[in-house]
PyMOL Python script that loads the backbone (N, CA, C, O; Angstrom):
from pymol import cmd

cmd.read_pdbstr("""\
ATOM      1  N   UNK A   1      54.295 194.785  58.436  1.00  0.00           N
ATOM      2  CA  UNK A   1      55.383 193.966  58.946  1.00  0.00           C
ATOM      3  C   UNK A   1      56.635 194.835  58.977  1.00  0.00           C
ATOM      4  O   UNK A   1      56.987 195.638  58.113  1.00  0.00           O
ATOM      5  N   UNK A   2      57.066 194.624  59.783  1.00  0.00           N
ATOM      6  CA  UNK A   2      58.365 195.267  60.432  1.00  0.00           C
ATOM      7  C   UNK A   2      59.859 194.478  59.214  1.00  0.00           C
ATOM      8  O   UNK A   2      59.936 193.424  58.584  1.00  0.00           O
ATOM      9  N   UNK A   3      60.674 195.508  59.369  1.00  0.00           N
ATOM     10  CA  UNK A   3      62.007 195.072  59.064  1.00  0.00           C
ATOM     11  C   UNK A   3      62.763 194.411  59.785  1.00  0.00           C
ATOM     12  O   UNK A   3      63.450 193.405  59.604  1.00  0.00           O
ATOM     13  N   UNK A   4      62.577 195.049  60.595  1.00  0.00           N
ATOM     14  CA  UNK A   4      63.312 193.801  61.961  1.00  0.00           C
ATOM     15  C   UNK A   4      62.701 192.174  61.670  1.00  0.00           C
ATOM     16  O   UNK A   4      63.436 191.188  61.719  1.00  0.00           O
ATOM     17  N   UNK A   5      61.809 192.136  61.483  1.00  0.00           N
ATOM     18  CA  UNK A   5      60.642 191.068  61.686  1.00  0.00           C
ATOM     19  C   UNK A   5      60.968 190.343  60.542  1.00  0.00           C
ATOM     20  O   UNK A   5      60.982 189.114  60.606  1.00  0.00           O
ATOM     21  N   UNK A   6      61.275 191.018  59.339  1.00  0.00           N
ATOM     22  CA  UNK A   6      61.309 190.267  57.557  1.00  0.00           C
ATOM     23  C   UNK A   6      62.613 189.717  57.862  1.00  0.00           C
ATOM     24  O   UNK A   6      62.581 188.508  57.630  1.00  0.00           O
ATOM     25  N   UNK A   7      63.482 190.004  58.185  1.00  0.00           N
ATOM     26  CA  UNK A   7      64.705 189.689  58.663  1.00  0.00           C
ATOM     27  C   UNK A   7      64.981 188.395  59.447  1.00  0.00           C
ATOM     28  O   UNK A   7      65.971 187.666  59.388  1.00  0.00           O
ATOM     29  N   UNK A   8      63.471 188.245  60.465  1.00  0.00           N
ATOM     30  CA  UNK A   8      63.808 186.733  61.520  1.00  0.00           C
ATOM     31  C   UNK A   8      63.757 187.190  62.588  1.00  0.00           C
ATOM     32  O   UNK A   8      63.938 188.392  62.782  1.00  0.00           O
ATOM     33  N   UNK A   9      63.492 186.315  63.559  1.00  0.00           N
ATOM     34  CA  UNK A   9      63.853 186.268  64.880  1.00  0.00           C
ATOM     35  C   UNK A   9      62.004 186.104  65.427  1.00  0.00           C
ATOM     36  O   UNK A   9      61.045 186.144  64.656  1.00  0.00           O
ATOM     37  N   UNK A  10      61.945 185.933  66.853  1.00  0.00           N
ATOM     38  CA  UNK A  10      60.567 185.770  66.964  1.00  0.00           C
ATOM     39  C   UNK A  10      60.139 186.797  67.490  1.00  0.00           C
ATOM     40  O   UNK A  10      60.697 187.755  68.025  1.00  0.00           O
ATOM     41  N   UNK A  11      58.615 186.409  67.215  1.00  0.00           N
ATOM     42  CA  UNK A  11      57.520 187.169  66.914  1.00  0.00           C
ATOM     43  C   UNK A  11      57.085 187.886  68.459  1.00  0.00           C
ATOM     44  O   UNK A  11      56.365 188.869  68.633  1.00  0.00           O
ATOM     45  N   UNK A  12      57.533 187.342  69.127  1.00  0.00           N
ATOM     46  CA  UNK A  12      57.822 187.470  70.649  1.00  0.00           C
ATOM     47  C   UNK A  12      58.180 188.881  71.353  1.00  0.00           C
ATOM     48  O   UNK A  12      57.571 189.604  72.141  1.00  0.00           O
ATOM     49  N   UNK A  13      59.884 188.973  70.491  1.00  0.00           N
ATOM     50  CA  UNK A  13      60.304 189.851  70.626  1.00  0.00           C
ATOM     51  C   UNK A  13      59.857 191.549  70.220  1.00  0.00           C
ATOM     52  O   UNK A  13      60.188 192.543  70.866  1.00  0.00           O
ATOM     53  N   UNK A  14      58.968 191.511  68.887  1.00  0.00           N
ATOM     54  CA  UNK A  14      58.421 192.564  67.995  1.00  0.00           C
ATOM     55  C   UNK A  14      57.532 192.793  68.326  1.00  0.00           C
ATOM     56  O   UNK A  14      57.195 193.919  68.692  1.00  0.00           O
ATOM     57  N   UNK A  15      56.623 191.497  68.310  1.00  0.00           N
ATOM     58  CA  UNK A  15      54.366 192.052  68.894  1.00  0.00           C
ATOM     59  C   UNK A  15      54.250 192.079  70.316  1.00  0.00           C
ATOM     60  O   UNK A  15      54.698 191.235  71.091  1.00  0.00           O
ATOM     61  N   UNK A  16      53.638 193.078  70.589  1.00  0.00           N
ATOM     62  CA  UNK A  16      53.368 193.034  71.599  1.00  0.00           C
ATOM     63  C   UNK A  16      52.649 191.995  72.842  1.00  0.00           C
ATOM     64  O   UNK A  16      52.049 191.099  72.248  1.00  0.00           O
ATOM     65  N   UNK A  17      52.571 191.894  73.751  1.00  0.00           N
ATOM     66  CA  UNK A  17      51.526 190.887  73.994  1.00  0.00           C
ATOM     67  C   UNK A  17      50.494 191.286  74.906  1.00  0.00           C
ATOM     68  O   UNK A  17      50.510 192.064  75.860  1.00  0.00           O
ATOM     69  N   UNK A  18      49.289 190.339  74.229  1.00  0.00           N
ATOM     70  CA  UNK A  18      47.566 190.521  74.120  1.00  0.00           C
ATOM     71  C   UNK A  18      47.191 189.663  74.868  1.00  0.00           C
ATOM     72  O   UNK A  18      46.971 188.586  74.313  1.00  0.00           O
ATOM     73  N   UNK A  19      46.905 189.730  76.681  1.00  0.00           N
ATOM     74  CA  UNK A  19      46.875 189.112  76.878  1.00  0.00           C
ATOM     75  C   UNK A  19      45.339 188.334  77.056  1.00  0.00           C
ATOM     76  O   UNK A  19      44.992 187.402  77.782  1.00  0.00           O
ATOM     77  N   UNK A  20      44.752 188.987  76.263  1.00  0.00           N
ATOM     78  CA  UNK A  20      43.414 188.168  76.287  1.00  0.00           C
ATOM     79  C   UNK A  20      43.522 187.258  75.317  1.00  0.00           C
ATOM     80  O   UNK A  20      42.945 186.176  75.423  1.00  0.00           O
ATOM     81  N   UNK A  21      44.369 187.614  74.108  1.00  0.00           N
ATOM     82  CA  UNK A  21      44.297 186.324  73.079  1.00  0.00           C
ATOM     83  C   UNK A  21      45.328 185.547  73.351  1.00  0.00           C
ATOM     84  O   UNK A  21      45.461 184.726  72.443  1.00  0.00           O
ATOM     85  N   UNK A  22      46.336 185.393  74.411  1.00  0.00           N
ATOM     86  CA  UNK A  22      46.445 184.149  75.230  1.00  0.00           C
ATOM     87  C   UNK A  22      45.498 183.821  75.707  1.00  0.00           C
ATOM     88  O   UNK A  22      45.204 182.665  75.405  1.00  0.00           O
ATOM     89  N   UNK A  23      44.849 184.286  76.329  1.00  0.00           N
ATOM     90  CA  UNK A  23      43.643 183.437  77.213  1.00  0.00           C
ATOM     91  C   UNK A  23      42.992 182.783  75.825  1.00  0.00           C
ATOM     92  O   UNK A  23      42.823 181.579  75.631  1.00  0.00           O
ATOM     93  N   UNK A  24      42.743 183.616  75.120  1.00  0.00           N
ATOM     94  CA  UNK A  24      41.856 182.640  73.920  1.00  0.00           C
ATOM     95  C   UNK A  24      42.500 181.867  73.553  1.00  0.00           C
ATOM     96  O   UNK A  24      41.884 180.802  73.530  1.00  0.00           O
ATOM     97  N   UNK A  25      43.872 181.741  73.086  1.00  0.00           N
ATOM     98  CA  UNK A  25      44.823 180.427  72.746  1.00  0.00           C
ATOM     99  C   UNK A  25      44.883 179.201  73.571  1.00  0.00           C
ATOM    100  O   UNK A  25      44.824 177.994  73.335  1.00  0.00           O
ATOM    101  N   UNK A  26      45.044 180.055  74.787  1.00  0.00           N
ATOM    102  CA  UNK A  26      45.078 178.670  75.679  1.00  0.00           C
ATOM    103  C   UNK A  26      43.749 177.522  75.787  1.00  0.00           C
ATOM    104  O   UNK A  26      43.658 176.296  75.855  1.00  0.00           O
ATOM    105  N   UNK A  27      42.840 178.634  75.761  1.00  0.00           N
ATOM    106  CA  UNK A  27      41.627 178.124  75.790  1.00  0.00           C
ATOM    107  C   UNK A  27      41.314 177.118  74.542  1.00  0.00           C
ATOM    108  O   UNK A  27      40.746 176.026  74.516  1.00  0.00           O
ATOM    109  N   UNK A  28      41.799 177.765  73.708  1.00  0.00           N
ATOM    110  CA  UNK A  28      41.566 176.904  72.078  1.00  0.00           C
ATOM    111  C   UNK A  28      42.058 175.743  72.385  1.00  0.00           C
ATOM    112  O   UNK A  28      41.383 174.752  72.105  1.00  0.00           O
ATOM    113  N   UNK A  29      43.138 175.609  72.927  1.00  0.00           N
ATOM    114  CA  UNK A  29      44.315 174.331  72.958  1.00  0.00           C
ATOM    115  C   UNK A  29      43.602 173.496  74.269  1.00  0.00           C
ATOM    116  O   UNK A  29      43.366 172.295  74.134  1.00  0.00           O
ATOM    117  N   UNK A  30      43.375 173.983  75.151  1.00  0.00           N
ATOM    118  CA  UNK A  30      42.550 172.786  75.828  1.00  0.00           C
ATOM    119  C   UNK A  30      41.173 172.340  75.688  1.00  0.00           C
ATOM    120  O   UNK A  30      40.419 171.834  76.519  1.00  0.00           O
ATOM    121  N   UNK A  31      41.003 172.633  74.461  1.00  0.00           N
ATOM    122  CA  UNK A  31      39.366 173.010  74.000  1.00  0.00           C
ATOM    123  C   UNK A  31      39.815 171.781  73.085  1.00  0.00           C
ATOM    124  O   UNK A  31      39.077 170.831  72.827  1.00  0.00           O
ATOM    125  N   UNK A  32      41.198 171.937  72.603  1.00  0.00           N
ATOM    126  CA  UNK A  32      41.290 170.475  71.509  1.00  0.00           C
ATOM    127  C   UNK A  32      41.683 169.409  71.966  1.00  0.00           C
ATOM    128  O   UNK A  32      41.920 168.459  71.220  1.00  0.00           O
ATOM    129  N   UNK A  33      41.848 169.337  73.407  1.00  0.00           N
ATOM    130  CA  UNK A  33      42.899 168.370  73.875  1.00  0.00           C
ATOM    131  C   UNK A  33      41.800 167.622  74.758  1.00  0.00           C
ATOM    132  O   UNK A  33      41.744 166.393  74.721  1.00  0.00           O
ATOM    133  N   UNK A  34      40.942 168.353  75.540  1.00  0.00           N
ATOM    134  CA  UNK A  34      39.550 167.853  75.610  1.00  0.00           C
ATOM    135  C   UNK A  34      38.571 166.850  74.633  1.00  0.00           C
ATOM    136  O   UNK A  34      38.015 165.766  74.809  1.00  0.00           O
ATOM    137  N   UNK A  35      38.688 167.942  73.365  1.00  0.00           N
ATOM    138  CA  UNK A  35      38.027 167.154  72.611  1.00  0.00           C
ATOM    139  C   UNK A  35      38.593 165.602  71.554  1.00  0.00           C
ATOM    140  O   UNK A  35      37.885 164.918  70.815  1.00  0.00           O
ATOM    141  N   UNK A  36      40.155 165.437  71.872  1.00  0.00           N
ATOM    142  CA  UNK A  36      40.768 164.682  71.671  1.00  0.00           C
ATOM    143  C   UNK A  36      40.799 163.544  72.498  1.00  0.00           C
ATOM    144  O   UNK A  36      40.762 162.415  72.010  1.00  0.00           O
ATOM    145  N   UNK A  37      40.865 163.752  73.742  1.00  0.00           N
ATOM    146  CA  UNK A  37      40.644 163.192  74.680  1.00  0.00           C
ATOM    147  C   UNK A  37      38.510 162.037  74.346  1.00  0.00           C
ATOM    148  O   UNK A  37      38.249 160.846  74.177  1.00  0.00           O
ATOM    149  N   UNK A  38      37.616 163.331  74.423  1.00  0.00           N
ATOM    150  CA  UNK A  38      36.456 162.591  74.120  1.00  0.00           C
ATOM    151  C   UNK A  38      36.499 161.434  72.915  1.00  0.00           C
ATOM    152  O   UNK A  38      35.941 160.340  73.004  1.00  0.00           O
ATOM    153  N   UNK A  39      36.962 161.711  72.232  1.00  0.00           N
ATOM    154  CA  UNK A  39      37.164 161.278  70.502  1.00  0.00           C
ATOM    155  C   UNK A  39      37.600 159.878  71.482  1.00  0.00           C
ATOM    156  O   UNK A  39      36.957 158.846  71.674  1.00  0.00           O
ATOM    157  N   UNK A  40      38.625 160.194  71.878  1.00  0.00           N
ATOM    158  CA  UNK A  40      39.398 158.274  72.011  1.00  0.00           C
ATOM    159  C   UNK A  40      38.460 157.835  72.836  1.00  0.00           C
ATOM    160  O   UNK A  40      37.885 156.812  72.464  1.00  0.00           O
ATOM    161  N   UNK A  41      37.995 158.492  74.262  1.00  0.00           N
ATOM    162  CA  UNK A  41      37.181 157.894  74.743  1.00  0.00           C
ATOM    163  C   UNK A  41      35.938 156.912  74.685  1.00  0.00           C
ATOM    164  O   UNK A  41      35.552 155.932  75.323  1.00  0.00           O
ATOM    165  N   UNK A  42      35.312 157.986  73.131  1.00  0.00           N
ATOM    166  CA  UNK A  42      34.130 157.595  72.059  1.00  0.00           C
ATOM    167  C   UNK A  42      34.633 156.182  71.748  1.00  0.00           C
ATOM    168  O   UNK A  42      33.927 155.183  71.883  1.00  0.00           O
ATOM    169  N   UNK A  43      36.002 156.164  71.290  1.00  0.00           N
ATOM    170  CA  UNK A  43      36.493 155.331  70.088  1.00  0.00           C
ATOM    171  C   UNK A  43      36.203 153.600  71.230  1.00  0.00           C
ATOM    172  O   UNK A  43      35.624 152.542  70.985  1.00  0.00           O
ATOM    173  N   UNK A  44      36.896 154.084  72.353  1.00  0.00           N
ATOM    174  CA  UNK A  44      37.155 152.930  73.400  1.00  0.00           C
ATOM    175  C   UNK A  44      35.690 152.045  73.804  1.00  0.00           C
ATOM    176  O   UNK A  44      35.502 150.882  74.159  1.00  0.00           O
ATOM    177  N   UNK A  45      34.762 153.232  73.557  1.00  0.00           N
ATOM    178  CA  UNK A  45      33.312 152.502  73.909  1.00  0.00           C
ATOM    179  C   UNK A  45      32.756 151.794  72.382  1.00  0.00           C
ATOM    180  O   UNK A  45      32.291 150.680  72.138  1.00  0.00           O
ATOM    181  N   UNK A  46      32.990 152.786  71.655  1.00  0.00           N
ATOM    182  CA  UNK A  46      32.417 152.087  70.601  1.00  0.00           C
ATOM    183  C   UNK A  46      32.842 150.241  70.368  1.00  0.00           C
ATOM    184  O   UNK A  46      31.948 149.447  70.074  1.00  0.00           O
ATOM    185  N   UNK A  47      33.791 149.948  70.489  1.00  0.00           N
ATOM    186  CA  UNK A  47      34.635 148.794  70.646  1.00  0.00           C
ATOM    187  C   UNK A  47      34.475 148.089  71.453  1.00  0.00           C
ATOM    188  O   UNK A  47      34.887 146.944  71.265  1.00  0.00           O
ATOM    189  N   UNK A  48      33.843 148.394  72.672  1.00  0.00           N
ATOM    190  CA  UNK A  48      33.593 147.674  73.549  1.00  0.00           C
ATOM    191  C   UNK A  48      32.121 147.372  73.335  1.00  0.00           C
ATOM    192  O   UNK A  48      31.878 146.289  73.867  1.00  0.00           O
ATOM    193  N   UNK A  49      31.193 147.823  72.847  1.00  0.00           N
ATOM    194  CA  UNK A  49      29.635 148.065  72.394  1.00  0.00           C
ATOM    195  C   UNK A  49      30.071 147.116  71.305  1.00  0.00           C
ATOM    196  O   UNK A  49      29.339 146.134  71.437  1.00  0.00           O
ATOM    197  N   UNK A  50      30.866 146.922  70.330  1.00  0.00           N
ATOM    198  CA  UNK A  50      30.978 146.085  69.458  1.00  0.00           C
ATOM    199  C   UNK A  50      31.246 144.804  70.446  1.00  0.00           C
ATOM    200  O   UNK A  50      30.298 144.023  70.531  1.00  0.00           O
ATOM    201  N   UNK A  51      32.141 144.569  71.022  1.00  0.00           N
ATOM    202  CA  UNK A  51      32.525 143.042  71.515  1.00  0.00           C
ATOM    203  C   UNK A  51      31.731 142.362  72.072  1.00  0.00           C
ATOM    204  O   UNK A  51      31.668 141.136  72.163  1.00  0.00           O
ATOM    205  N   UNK A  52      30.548 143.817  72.804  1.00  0.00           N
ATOM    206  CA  UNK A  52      29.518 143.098  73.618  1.00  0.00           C
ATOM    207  C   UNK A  52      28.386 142.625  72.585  1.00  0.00           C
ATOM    208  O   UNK A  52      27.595 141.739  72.908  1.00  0.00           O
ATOM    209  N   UNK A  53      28.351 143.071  71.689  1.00  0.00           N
ATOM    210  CA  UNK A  53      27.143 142.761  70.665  1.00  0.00           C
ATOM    211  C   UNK A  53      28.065 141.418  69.912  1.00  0.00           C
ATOM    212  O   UNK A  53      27.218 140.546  69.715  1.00  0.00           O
ATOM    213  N   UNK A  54      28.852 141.125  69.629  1.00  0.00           N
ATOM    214  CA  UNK A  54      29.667 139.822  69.339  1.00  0.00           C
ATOM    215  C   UNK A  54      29.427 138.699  70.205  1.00  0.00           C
ATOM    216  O   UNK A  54      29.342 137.602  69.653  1.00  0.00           O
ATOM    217  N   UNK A  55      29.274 138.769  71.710  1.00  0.00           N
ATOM    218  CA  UNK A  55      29.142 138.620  72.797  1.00  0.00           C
ATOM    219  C   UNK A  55      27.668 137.336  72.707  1.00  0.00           C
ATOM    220  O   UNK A  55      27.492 136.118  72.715  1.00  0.00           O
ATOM    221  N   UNK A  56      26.854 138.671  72.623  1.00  0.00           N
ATOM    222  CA  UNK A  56      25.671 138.874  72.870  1.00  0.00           C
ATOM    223  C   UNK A  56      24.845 137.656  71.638  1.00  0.00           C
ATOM    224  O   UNK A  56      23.988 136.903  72.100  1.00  0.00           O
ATOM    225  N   UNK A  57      25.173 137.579  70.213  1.00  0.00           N
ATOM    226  CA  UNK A  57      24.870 137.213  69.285  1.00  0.00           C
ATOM    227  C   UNK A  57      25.577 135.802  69.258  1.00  0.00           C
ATOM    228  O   UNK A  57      25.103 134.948  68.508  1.00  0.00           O
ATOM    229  N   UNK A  58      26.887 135.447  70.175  1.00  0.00           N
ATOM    230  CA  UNK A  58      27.111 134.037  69.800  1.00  0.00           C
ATOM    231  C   UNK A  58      26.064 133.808  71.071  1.00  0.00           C
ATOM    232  O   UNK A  58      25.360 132.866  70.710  1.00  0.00           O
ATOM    233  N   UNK A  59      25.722 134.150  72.129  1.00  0.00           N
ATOM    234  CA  UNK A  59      25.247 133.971  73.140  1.00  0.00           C
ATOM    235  C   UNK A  59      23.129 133.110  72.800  1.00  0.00           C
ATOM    236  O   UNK A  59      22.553 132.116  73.241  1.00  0.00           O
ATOM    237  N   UNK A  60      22.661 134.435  71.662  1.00  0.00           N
ATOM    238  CA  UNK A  60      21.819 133.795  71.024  1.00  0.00           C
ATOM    239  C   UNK A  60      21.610 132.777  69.891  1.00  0.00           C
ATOM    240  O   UNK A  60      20.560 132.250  69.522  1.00  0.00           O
ATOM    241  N   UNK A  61      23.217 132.589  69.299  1.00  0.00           N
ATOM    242  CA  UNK A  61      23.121 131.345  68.548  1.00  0.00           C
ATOM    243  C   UNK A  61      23.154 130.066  69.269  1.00  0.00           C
ATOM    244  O   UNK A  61      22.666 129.023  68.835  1.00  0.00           O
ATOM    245  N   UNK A  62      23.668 130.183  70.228  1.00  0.00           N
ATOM    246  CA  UNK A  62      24.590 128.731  71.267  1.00  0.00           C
ATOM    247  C   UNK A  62      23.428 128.688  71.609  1.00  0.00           C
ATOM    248  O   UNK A  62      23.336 127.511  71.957  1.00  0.00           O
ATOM    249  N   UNK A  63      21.786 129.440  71.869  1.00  0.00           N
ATOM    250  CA  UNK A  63      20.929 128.967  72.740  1.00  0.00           C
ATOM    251  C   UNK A  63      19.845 127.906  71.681  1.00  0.00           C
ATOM    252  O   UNK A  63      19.254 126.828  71.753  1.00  0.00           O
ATOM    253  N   UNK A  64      20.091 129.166  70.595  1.00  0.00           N
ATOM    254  CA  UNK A  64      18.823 128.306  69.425  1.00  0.00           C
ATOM    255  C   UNK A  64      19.809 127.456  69.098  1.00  0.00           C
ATOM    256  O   UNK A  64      19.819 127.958  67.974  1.00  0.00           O
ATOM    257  N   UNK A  65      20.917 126.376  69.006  1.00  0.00           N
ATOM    258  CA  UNK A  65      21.335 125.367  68.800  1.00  0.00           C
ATOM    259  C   UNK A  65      21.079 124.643  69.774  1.00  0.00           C
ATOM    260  O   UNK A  65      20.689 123.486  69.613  1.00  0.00           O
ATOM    261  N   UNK A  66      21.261 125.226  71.053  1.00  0.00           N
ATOM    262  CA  UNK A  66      20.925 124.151  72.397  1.00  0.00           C
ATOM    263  C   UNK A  66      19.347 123.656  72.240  1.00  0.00           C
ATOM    264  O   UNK A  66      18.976 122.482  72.232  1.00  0.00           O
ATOM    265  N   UNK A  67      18.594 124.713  72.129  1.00  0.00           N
ATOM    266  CA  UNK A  67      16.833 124.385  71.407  1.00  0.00           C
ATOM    267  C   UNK A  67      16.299 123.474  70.419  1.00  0.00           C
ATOM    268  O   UNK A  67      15.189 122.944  70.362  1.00  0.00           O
ATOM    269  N   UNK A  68      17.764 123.355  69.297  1.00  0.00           N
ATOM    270  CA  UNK A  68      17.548 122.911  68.390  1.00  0.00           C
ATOM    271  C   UNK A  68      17.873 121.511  68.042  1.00  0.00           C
ATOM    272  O   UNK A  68      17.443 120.819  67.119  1.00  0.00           O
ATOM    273  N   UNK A  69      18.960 121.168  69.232  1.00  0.00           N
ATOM    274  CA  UNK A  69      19.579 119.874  69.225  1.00  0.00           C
ATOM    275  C   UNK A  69      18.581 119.019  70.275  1.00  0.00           C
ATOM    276  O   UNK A  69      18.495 117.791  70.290  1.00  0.00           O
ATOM    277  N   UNK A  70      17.656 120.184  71.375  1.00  0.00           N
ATOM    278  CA  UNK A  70      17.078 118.856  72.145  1.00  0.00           C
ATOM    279  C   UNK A  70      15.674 118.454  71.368  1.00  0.00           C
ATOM    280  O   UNK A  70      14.960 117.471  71.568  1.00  0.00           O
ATOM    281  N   UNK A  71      15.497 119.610  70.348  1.00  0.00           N
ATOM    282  CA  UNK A  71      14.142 119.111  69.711  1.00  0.00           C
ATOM    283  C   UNK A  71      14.674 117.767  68.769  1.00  0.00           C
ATOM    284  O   UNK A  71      14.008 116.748  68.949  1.00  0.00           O
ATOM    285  N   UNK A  72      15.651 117.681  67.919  1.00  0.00           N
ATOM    286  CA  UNK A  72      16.119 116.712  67.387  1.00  0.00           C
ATOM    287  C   UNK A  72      16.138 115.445  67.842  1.00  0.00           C
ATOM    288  O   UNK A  72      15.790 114.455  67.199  1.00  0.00           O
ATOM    289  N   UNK A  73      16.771 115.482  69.564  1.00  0.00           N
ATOM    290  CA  UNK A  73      16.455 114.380  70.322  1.00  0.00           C
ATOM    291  C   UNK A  73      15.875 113.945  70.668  1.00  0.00           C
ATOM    292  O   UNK A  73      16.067 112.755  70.916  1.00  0.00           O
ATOM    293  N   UNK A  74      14.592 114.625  70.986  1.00  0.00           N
ATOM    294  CA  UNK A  74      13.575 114.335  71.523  1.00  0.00           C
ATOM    295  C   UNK A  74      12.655 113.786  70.196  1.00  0.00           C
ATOM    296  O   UNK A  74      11.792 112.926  70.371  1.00  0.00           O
ATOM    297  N   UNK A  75      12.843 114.193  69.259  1.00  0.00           N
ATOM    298  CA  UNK A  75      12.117 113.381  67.947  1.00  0.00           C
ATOM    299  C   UNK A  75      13.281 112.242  67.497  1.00  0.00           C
ATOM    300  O   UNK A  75      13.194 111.823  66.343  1.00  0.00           O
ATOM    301  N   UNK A  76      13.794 111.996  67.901  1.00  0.00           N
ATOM    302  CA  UNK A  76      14.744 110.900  67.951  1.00  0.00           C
ATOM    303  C   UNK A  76      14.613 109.816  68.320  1.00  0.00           C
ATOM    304  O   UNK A  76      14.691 108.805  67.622  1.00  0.00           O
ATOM    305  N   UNK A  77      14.222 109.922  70.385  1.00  0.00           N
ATOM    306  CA  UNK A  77      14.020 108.910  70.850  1.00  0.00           C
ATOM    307  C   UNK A  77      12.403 109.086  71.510  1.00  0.00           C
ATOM    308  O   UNK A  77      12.212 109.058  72.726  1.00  0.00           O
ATOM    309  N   UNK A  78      11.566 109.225  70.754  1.00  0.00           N
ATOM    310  CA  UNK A  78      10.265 109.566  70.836  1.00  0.00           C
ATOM    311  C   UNK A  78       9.792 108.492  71.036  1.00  0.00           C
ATOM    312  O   UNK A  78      10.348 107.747  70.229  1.00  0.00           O
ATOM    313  N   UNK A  79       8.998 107.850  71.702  1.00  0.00           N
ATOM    314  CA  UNK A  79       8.672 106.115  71.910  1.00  0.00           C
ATOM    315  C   UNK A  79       7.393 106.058  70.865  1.00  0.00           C
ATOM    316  O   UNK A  79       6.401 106.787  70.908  1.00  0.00           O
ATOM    317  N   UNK A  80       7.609 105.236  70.123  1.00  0.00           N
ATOM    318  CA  UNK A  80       6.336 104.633  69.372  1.00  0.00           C
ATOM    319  C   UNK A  80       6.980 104.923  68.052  1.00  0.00           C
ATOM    320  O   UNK A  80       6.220 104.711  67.107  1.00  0.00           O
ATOM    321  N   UNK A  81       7.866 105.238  67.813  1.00  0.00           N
ATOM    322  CA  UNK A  81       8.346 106.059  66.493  1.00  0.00           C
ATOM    323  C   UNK A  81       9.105 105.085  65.767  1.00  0.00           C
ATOM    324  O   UNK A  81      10.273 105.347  66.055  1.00  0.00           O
ATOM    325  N   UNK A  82       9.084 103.481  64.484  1.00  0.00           N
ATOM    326  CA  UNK A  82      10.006 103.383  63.792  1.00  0.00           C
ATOM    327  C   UNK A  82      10.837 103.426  63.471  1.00  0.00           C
ATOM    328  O   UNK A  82      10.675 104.228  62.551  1.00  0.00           O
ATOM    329  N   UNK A  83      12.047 103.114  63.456  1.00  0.00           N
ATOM    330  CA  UNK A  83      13.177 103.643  62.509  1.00  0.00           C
ATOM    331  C   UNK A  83      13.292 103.001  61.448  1.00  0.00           C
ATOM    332  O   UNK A  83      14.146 103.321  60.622  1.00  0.00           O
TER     333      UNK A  83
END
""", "prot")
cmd.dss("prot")
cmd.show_as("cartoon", "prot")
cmd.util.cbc("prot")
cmd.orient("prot")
């Protein structure tokens, strides 16, 4: 490390520049912004895969109650049957 450098000022001014490890920087940084991007994307489906399975499950309760209320009725008003 330089004296100039211990002193302050940026790093800009002192190192030279490499310009392949810009290319690798840049690359890094849209490599995370990509993968930041997937992440929420993930996040947005997962949530929606949940609402539909919420969905989906009152969808099979409402049916076995609809099943369940006409069997009731139907042993209800069953002809020949006592009360």
């Amino acid at each position: 490390m330089s004296a100039r450098r211990a002193a302050g000022g940026s790093r800009y001014l002192y190192d030279g520049f490499d310009p392949a490890q810009a290319r690798i920087d840049a690359s890094e940084r849209v490599a995370d912004e990509r993968w930041a991007a997937l992440e929420q994307r993930l996040g947005r489906m997962e949530a929606a895969l949940e609402r539909l399975e919420r969905r989906l499950w009152l969808a099979v309760y409402g049916v076995a109650a609809t099943v369940l209320v006409q069997g009731a009725l139907a042993l209800v008003q069953a002809p020949g049957v006592a009360p």
